[in-house]
N, CA, C and O atoms as a MOPAC input file, in Angstrom:
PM7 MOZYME 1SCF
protein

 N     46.27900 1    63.82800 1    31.29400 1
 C     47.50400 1    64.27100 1    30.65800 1
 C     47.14100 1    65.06200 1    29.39900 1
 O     46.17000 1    64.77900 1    28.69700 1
 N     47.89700 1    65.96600 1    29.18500 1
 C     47.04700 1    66.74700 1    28.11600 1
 C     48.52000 1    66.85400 1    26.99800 1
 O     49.68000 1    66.66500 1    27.36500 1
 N     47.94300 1    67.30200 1    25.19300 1
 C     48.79400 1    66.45500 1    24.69900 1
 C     49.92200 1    68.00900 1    24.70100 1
 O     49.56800 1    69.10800 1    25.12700 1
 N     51.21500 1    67.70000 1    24.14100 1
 C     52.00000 1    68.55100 1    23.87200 1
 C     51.93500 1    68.78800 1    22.15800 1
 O     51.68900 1    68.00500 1    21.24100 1
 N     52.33000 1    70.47500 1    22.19300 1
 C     52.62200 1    70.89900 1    20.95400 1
 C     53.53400 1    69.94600 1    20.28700 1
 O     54.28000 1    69.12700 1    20.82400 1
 N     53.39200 1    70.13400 1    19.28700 1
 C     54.85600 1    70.31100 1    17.85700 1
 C     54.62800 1    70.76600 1    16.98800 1
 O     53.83500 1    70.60000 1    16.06200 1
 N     55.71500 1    71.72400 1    17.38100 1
 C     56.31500 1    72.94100 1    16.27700 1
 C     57.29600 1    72.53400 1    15.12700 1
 O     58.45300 1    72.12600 1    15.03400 1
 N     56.24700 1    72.85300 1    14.29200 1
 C     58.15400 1    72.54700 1    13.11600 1
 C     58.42900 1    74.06200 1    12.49000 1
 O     57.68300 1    74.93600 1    12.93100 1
 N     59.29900 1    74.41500 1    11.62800 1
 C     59.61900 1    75.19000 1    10.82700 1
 C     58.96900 1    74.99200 1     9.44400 1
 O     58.43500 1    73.91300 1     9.18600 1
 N     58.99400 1    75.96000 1     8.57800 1
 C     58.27200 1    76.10400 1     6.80100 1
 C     58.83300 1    74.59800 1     6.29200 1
 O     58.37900 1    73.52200 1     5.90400 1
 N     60.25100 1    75.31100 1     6.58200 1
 C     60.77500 1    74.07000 1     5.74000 1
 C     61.10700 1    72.57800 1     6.08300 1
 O     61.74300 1    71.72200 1     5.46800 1
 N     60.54700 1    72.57400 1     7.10900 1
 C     60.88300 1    71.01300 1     7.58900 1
 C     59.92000 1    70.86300 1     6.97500 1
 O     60.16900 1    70.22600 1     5.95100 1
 N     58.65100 1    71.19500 1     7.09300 1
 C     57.35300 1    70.87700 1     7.05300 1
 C     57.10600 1    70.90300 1     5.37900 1
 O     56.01200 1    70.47600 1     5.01100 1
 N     57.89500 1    71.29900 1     4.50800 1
 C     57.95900 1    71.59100 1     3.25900 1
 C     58.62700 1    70.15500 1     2.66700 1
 O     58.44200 1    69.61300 1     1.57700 1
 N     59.26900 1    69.84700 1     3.53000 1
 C     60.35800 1    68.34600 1     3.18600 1
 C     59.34600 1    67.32600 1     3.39200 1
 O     59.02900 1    66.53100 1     2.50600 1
 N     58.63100 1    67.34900 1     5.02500 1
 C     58.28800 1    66.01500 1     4.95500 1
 C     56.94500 1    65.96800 1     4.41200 1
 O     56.19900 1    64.99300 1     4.49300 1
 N     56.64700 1    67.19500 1     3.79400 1
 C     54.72200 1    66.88300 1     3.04200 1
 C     54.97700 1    66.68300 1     1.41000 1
 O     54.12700 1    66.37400 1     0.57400 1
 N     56.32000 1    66.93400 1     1.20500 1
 C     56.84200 1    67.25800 1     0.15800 1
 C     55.86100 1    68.25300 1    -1.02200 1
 O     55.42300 1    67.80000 1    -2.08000 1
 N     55.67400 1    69.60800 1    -0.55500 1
 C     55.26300 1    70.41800 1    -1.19500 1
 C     56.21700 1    71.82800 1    -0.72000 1
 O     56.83300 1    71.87900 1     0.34400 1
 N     56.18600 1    73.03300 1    -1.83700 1
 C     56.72300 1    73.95600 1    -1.28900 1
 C     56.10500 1    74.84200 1    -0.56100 1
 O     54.91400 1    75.11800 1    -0.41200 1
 N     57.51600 1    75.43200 1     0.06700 1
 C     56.90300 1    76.05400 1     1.44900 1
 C     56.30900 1    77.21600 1     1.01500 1
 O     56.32700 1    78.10600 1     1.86500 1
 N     55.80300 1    77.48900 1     0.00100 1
 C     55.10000 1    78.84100 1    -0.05500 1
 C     53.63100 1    77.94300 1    -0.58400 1
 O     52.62300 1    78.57300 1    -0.90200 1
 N     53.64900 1    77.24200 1    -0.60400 1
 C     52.09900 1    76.31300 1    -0.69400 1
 C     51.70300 1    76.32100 1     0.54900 1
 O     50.51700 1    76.50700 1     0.81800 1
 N     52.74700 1    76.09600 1     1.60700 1
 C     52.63600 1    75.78200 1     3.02600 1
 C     51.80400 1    77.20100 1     3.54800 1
 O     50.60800 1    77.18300 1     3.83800 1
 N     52.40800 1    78.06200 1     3.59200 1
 C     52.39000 1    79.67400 1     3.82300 1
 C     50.79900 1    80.29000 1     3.33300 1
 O     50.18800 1    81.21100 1     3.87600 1
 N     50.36500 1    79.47600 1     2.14900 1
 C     49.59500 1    79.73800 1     1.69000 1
 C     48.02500 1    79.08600 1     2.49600 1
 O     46.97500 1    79.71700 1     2.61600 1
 N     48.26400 1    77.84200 1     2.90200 1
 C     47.69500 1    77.23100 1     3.13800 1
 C     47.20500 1    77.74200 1     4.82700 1
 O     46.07300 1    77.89000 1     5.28700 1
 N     48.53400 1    77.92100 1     5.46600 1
 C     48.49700 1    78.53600 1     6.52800 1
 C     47.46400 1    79.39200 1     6.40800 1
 O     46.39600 1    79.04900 1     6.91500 1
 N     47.56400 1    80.82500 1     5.64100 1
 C     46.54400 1    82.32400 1     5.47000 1
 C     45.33200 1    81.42600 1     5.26500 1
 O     44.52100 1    81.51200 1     6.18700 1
 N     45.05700 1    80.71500 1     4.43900 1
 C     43.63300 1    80.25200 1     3.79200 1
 C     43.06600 1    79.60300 1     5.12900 1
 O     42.01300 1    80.08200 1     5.54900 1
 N     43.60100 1    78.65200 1     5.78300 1
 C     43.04600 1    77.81100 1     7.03000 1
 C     43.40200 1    78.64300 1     8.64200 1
 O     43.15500 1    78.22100 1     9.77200 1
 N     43.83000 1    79.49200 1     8.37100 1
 C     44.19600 1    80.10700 1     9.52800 1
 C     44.62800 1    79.68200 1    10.69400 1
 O     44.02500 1    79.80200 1    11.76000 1
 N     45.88700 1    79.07500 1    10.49100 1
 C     46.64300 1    78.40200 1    11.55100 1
 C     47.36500 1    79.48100 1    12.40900 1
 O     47.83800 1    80.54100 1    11.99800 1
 N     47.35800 1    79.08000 1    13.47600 1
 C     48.00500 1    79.49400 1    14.38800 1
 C     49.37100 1    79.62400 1    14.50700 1
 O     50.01500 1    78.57600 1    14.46700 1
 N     50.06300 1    80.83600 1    14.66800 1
 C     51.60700 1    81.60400 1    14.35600 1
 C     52.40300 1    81.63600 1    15.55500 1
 O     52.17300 1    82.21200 1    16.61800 1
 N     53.71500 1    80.67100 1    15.08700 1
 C     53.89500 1    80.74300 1    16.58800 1
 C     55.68800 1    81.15500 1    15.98900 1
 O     56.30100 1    81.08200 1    14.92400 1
 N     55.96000 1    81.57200 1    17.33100 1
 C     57.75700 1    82.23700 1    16.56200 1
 C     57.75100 1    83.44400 1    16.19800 1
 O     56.74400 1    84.08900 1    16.48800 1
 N     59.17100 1    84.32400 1    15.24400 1
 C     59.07500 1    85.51800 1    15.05400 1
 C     58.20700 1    85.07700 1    13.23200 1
 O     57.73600 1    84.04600 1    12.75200 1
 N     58.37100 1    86.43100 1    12.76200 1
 C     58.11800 1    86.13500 1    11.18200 1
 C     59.43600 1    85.44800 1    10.58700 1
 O     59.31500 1    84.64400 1     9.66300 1
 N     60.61500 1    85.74100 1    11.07800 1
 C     62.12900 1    85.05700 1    10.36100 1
 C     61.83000 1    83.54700 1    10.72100 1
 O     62.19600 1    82.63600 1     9.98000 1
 N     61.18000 1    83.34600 1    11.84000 1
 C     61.40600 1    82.06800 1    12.14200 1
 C     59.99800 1    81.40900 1    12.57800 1
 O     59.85300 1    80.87200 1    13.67600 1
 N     59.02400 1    81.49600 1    11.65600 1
 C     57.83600 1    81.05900 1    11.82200 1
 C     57.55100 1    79.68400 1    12.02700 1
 O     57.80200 1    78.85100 1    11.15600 1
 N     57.10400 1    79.42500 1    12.99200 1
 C     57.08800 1    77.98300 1    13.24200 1
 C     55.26000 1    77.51200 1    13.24100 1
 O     54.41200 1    78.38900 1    13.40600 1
 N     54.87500 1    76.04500 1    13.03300 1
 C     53.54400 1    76.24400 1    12.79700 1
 C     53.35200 1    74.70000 1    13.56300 1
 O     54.27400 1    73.88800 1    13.63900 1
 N     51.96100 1    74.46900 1    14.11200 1
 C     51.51100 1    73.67800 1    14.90500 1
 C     51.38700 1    72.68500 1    13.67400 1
 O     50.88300 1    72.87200 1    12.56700 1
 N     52.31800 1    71.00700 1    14.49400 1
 C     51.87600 1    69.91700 1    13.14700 1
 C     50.30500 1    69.54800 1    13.07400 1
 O     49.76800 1    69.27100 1    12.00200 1
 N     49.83100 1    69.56200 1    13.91700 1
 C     48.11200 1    69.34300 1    13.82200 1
 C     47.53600 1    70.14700 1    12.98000 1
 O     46.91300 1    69.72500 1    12.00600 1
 N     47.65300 1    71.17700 1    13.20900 1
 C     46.87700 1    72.00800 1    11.77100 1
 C     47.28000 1    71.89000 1    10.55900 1
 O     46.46200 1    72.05200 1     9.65400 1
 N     48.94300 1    71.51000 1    10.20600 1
 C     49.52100 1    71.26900 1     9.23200 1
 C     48.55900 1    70.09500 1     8.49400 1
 O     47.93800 1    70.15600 1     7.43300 1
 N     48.70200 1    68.83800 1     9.62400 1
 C     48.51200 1    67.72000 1     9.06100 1
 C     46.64500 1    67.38200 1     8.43100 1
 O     46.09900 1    66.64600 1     7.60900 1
 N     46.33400 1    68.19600 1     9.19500 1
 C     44.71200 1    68.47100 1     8.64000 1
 C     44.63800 1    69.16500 1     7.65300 1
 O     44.08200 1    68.50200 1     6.77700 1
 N     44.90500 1    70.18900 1     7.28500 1
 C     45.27200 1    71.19500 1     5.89300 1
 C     45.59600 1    69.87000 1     4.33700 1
 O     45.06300 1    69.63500 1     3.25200 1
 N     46.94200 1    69.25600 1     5.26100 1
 C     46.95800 1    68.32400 1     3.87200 1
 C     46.12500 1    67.14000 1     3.97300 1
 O     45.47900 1    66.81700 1     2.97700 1
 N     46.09100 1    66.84600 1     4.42300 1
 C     44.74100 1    65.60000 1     4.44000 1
 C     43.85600 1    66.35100 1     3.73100 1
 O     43.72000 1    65.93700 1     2.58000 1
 N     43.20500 1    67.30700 1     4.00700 1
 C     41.81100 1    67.96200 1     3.48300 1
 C     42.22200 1    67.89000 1     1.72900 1
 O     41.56900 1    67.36100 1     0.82900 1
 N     43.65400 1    68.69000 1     1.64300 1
 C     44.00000 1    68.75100 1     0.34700 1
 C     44.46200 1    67.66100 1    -1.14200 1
 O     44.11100 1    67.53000 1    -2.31500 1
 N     45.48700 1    67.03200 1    -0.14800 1
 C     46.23000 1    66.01100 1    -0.58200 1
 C     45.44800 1    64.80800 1    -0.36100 1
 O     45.23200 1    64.27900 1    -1.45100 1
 N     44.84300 1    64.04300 1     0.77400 1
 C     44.87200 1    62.62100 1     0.86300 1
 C     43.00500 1    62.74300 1     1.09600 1
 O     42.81500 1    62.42300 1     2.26900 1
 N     41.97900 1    62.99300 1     0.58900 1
 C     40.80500 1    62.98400 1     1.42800 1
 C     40.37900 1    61.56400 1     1.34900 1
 O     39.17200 1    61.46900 1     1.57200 1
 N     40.89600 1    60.54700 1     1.13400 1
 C     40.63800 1    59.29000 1     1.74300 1
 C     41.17800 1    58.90600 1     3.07200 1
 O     40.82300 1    57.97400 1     3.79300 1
 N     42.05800 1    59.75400 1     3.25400 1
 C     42.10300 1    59.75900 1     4.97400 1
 C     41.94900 1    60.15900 1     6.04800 1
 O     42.33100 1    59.86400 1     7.18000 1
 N     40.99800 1    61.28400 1     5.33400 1
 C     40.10800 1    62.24900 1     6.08000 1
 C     39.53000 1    61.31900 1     7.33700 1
 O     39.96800 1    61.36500 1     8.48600 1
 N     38.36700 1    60.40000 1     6.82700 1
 C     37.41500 1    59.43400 1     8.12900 1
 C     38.55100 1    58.97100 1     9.01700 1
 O     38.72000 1    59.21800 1    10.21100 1
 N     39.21300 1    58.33000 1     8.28400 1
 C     40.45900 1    57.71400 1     9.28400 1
 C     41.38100 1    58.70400 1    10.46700 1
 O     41.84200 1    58.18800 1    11.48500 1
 N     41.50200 1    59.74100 1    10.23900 1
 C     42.00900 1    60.82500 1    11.02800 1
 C     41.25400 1    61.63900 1    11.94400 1
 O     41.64200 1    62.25500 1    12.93700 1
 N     39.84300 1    61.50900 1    11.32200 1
 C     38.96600 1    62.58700 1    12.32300 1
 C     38.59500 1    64.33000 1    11.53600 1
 O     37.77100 1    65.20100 1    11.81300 1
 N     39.57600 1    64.22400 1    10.57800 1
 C     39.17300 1    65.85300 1     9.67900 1
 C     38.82000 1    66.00400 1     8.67400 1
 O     39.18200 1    65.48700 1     7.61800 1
 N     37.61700 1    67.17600 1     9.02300 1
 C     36.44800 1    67.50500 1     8.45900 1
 C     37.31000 1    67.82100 1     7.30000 1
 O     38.45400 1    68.23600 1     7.11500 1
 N     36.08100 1    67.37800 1     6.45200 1
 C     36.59800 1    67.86500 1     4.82700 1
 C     35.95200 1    69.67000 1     4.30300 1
 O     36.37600 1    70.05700 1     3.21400 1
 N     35.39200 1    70.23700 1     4.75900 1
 C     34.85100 1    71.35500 1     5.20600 1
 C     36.44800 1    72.47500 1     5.24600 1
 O     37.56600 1    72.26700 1     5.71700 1
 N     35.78600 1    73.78400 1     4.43900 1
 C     36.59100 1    74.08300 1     4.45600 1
 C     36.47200 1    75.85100 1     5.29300 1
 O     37.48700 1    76.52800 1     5.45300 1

């Protein structure tokens, strides 16, 4: 079984990391996540999201998750 996407929007993803979405945007260009949607409605894979902030925000939960602290 192989796993399924999830897509969120800037700003969902801005609510539940609680940072703003142009941190998000930013973070996106720097780690080079994958673009999915138009530009009005950019939507972004939660896996890359959630590795981005781990790396940034939490690196004590880096081991626990599996992502490299490497940037």
């Amino acid at each position: 079984m192989t796993d399924r996407l999830v897509l969120l929007d800037t700003e969902a993803l801005s609510f539940h990391y609680s940072v703003p979405a142009a941190t998000l945007r930013y973070w996106a260009m720097q780690d080079g996540w994958t673009k999915y949607g138009t530009r009005r409605t950019r939507q972004w894979n939660l896996d890359e999201v959630e590795a981005s902030f781990v790396r940034r925000r939490a690196p004590e939960l880096a081991v626990t998750l599996g992502v490299s602290l490497a940037t």
